[in-house]
C-alpha positions as CSV (number, residue, x, y, z in Angstrom):
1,X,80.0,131.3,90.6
2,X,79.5,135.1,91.3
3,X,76.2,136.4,91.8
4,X,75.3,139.9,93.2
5,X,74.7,141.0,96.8
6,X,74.0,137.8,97.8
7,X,74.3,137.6,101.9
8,X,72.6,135.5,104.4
9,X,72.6,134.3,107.8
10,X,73.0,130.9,109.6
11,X,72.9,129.3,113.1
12,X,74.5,126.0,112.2
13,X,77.3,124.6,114.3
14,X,80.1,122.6,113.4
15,X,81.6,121.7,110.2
16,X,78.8,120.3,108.3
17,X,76.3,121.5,105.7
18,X,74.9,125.1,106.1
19,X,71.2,125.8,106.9
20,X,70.7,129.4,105.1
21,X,67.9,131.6,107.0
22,X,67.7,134.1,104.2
23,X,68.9,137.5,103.2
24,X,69.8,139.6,105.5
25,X,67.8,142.4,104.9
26,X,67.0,145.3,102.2
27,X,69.3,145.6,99.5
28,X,70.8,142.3,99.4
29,X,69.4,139.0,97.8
30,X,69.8,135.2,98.9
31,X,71.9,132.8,97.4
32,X,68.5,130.9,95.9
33,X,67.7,134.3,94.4
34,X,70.9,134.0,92.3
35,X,72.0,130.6,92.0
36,X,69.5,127.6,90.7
37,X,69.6,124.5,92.2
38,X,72.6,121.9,92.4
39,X,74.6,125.4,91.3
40,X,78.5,125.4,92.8
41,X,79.7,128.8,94.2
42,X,81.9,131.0,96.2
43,X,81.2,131.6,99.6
44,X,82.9,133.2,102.7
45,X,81.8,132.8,106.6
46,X,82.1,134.7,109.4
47,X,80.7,135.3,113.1
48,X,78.2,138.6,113.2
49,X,79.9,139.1,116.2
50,X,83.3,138.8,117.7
51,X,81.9,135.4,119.8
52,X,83.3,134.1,116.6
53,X,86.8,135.7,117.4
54,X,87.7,136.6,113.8
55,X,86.8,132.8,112.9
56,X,86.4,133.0,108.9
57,X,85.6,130.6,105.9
58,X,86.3,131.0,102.4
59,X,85.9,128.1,99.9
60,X,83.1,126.8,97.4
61,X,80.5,124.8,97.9
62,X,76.9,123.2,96.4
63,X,73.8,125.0,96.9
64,X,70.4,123.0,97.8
65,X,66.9,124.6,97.1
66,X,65.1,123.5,100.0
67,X,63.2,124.1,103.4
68,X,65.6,125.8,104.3
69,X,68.0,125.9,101.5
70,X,71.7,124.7,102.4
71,X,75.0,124.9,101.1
72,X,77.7,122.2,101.6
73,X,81.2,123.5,102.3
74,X,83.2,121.3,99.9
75,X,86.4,122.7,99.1
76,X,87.9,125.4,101.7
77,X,90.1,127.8,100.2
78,X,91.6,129.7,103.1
79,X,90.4,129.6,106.6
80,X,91.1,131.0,110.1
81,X,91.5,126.7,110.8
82,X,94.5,126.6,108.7
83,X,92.9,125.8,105.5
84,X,90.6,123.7,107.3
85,X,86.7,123.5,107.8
86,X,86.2,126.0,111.1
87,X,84.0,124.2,113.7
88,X,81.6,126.9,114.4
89,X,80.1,127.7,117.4
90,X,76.4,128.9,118.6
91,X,75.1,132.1,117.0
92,X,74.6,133.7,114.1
93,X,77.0,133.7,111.1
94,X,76.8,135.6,107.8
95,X,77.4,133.3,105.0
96,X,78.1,135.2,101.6
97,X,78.7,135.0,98.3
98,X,82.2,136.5,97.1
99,X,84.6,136.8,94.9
100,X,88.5,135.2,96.5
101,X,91.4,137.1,95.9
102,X,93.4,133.6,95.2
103,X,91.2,132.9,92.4
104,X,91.3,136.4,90.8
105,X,95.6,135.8,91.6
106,X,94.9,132.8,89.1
107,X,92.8,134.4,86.7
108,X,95.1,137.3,86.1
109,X,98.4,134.8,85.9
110,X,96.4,133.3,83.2
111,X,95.6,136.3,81.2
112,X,91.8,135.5,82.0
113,X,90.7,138.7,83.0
114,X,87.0,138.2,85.0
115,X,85.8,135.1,86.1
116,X,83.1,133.1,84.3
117,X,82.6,129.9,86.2
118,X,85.4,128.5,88.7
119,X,84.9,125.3,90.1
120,X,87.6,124.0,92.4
121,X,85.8,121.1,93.7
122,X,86.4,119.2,90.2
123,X,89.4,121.3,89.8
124,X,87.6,122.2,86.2
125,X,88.3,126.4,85.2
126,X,86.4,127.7,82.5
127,X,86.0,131.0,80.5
128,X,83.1,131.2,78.1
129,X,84.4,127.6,77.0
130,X,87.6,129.2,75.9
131,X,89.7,126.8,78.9
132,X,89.8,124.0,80.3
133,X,92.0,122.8,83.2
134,X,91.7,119.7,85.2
135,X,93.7,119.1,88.3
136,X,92.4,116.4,90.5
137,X,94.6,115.2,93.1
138,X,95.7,112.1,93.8
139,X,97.5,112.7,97.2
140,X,97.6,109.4,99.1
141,X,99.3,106.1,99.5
142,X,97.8,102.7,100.4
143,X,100.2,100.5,102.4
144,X,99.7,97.5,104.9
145,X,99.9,98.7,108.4
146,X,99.9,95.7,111.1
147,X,97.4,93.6,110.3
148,X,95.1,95.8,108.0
149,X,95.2,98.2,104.8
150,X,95.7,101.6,105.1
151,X,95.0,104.6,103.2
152,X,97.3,107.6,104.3
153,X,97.8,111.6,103.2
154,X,100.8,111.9,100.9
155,X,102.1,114.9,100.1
156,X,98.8,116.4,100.8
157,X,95.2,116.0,101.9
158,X,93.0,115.2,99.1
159,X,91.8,112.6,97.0
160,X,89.4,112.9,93.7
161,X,86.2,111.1,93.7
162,X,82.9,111.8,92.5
163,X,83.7,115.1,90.9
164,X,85.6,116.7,93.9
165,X,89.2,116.5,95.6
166,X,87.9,115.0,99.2
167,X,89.3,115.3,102.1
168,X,91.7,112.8,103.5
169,X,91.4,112.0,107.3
170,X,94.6,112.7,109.0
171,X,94.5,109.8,110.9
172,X,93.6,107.6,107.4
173,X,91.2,105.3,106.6
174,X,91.7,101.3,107.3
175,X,90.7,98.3,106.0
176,X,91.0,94.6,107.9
177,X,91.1,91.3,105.9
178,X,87.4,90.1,108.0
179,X,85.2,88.5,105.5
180,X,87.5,88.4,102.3
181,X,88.4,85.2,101.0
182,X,91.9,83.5,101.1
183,X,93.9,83.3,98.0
184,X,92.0,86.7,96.4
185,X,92.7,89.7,94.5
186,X,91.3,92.2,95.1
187,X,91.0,96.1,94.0
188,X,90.7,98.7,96.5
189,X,88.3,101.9,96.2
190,X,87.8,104.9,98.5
191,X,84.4,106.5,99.0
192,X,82.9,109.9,100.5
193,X,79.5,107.2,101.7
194,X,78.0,110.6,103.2
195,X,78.8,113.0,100.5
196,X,80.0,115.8,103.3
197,X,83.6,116.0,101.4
198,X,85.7,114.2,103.7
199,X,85.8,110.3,102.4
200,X,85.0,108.0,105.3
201,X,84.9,104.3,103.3
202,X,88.0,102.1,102.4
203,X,86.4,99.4,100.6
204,X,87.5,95.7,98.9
205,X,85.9,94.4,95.3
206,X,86.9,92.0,92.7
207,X,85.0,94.2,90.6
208,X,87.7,95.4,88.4
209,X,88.2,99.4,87.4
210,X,87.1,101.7,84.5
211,X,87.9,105.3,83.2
212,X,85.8,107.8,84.4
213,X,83.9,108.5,80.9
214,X,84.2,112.5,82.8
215,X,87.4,113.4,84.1
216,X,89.2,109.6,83.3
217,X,90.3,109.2,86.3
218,X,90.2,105.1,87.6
219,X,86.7,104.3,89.2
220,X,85.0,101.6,89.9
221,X,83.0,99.7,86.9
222,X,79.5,101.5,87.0
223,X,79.8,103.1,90.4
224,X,81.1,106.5,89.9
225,X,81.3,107.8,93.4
226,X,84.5,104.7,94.4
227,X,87.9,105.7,92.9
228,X,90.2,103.0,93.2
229,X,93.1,103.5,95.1
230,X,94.9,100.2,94.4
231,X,94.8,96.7,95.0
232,X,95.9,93.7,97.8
233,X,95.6,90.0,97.8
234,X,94.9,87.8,100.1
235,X,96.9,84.7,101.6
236,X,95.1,82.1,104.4
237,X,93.5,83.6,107.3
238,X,92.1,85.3,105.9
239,X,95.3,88.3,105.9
240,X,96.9,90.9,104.2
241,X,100.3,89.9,102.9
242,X,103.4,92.2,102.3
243,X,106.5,90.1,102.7
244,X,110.0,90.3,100.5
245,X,108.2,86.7,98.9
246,X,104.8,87.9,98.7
247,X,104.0,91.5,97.7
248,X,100.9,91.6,97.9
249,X,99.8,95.3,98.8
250,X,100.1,97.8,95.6
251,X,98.6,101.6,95.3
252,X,98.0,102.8,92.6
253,X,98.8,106.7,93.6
254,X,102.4,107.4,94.7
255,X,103.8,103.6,94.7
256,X,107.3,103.4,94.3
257,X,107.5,100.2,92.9
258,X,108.2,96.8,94.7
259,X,111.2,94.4,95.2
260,X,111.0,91.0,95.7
261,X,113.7,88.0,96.6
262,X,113.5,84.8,97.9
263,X,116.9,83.8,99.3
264,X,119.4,80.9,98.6
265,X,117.6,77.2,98.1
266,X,119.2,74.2,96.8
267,X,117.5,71.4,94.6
268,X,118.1,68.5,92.3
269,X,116.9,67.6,88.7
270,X,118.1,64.3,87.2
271,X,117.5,65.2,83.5
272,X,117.4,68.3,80.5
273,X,113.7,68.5,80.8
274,X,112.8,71.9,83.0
275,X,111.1,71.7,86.1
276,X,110.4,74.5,88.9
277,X,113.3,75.0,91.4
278,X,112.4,74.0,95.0
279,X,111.6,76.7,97.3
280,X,113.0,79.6,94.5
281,X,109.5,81.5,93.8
282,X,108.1,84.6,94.4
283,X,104.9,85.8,94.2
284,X,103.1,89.9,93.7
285,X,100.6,91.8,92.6
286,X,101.6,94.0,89.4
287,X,100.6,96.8,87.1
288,X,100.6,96.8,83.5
289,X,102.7,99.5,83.2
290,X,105.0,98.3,85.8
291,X,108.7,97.6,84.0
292,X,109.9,95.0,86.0
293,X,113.2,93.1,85.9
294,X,113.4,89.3,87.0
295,X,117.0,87.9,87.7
296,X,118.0,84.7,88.9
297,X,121.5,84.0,90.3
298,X,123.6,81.1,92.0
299,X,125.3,77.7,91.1
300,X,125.3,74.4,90.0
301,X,127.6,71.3,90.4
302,X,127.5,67.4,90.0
303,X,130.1,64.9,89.5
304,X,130.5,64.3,85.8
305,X,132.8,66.6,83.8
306,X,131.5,68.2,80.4
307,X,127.7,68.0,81.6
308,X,125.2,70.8,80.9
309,X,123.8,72.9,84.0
310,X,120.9,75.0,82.8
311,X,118.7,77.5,84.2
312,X,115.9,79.8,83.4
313,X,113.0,81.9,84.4
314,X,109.4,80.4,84.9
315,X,106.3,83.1,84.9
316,X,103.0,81.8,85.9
317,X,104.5,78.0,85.8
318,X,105.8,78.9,82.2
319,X,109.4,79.3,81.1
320,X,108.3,80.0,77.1
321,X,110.5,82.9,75.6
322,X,113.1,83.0,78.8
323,X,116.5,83.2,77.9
324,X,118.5,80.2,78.8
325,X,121.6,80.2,80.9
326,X,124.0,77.0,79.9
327,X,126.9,76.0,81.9
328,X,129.1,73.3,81.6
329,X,130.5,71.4,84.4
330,X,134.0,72.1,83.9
331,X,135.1,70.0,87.0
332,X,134.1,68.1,90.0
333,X,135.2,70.4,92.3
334,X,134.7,73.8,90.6
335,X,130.3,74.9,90.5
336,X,129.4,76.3,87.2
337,X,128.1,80.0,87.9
338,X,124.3,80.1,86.6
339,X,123.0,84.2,86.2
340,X,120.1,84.6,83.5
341,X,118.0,88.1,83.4
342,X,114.3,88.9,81.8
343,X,112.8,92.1,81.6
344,X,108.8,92.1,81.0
345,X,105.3,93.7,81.5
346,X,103.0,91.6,82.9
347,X,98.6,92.5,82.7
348,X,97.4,93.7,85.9
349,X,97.2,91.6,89.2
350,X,98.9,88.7,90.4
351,X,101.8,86.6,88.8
352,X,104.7,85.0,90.6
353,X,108.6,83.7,89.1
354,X,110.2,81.2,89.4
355,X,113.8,79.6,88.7
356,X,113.5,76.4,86.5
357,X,116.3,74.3,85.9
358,X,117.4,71.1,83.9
359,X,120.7,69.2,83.6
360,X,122.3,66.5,81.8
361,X,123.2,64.7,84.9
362,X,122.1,64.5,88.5
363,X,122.9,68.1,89.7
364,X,122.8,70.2,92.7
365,X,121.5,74.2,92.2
366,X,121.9,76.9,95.0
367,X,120.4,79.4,93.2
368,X,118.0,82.9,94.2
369,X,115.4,84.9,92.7
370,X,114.8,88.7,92.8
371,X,112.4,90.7,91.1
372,X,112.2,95.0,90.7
373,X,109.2,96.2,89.6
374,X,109.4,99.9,89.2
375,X,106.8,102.8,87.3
């Protein structure tokens, strides 16, 4: 928001929250004079005196009525840090409220013409309710890294959560396995825990998500101020798992998909009633709008010509509805080839395949198990 002559000073160092001192003298009015409480507005900073070096701020932040009033610095626009929060030193500062020239670049692109309300933080633009733009952003990636979870930039530096794009730490944000439970699903939220606009809290719950009844983004069920980020399981250990068997670490921004595979094993089954193959399972965590693609592939062979060799594809312990691959033993000497495919959607969170197989006579299988799961 745009108010009129509105200029103050302030001593506060660092990159935190701004103590305002007041106008600045005659003529000019403080930002409590034009904005009410909780309002969201432009602002710029900059030194009184070159101490500051041409340091400068330009962004949008929250203003607090107060003793003193303050005003949080929660999206930076430009800056002389590179787009970054300046760290400011001892002395006075003017902090004032202005109009930015990448804004009004915006406005006229649009066909807008002047500014009504602009409010970056929740990426919400409006004009005398004649627009309405939302652009959150969603730019990380949860992975495991060594022993613990961790949340990484990706193709920028902010994530949405509780109304505003946060800041991302460059170095991430981790999570160890201490205290969860083996054998556990879990979804995974991130958190700005002291509201200063950089998130600081990489959190586990079995609590499961929910649209934001706002901007309908994924938070967590009745705590608006955790957006997921995705979810991880646990095996004993407690640990994170992420194996070519066991994949067990999904985000939900920026995931590529997984693939899965358990190499060659080799069982018997005496008779036509299906049971699990030994050692052929894989296990993940899924989405429901993952398309994934299950195949199983291999042999058979046993000693008694014209017999039927039969494989197919278990989920959850279940073959129901899997196509059946039948092949004859056509000699002693030759395996029959066994390849069956299934495509599905599965509901969120953890399933595992398996081959299953059945056979007229005592047989031998060498067969594998892959799985592609892609968004």
């Amino acid at each position: 928001m745009i108010g009129y002559r509105v200029q103050e000073t302030t001593l506060t160092t660092g990159t935190g929250t701004l103590e305002l001192g007041g106008a600045v003298g005659t003529g000019f009015r403080s930002f409590r004079d034009e904005f009410a409480d909780g309002a969201q507005v432009f602002y710029v900073i900059a030194s009184v005196n070159s101490d500051g070096n041409g340091a400068y701020e330009v962004g949008i932040g929250t203003l607090t009525h107060g003793t003193p009033d303050t005003l949080t610095r929660d999206t930076v626009i430009r800056s002389s840090n590179g787009g970054a929060k300046v760290s400011w030193g001892p002395g006075p500062k003017f902090v004032l409220n202005d109009f930015p020239a990448d804004v009004s670049l915006l406005r006229q692109a649009l066909g807008l013409g002047n500014i009504a309300t602009l409010n970056v933080g929740t990426g919400l633009v409006s004009s005398g309710g004649a627009l309405s733009v939302i652009a959150p952003l969603f730019q990380c990636r949860l992975t495991k890294s060594g022993a613990n979870l961790k949340l990484s930039r990706h193709n920028g530096l902010h994530l949405f959560c509780n109304g505003k794009n946060r800041t991302i730490p460059a170095a991430g944000l981790t999570l160890a396995p201490t205290g969860a439970v083996a054998d556990t699903t879990y979804y995974i939220y991130a958190a700005d825990a002291d509201d200063d606009g950089e998130l600081d809290t990489l959190e586990r719950s079995t609590a499961a998500p929910a649209d934001d009844s706002t901007y309908g983004h994924k938070i967590k069920t009745g705590d608006a101020t955790r957006s997921l980020v995705g979810m991880a399981r646990t095996i004993t250990g407690p640990a994170w798992a992420d194996s070519e068997t066991q994949r067990f670490v999904r985000g939900w921004f920026n995931d590529d998909g997984v693939q899965l595979f358990s190499g060659v094993a080799e069982d018997a089954v005496p008779s036509l009633t299906f049971e699990a193959h030994s050692g052929n399972k894989i296990e993940g965590l899924f989405w429901d709008n993952d398309n994934i693609l299950i195949a199983v592939s291999g042999h058979s062979q046993n000693a008694t010509v014209g017999s039927n060799n039969q494989s197919t594809i278990g989920i959850d312990g279940s073959n129901t509805g899997s196509p059946v691959n039948i092949a004859v033993q056509s000699s002693t000497t030759v395996p029959a080839p066994q390849s069956v495919q299934r495509a599905v959607r599965v509901s969120t969170g953890y399933h595992y395949f398996e081959t299953f197989i059945a056979a007229s006579a005592g047989t031998a299988f060498r067969t594998a198990i892959s799985a592609v799961a892609s968004r």
